[in-house]
Steps between C-alpha positions, in 0.01 A plus 500: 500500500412194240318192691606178467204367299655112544451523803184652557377243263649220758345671746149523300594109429500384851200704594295315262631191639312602819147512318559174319153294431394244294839351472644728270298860529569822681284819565627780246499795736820642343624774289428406137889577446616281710291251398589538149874473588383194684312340179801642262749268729265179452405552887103490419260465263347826300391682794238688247168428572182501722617256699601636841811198529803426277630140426814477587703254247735246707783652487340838617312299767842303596699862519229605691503242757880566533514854555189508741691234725828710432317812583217398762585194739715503809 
């Protein structure tokens, strides 16, 4: 059965949204695939690195926001 990588990666998207810091930053606890998808779709900065976060760019960060309130609140 193929997965629905778009929507694992909205998934992956909103998660990240939970560990937001700094503003703009998220813990990178993810698979490097999906966050590679992520970075492909202009979601987040290069997520290659020592740093343990990922930037998210502003329309990653407003996507983000969206789904995690779409996906999360009551």
């Amino acid at each position: 059965m193929p997965l629905n990588t778009d929507k694992i990666d909205d998934a992956a998207l909103a998660l990240l949204y939970l560990t937001l810091h700094d503003g703009y930053r998220a813990w990178k606890g993810f698979d490097w695939d999906v966050l590679g998808r992520l970075h492909d779709k202009g979601m987040i900065r290069d997520p290659v690195g020592k740093v343990k976060s990922v930037a998210f760019t502003q329309e990653g960060l407003d996507r983000a926001k969206q789904l995690f309130e779409t996906m999360f609140k009551t």
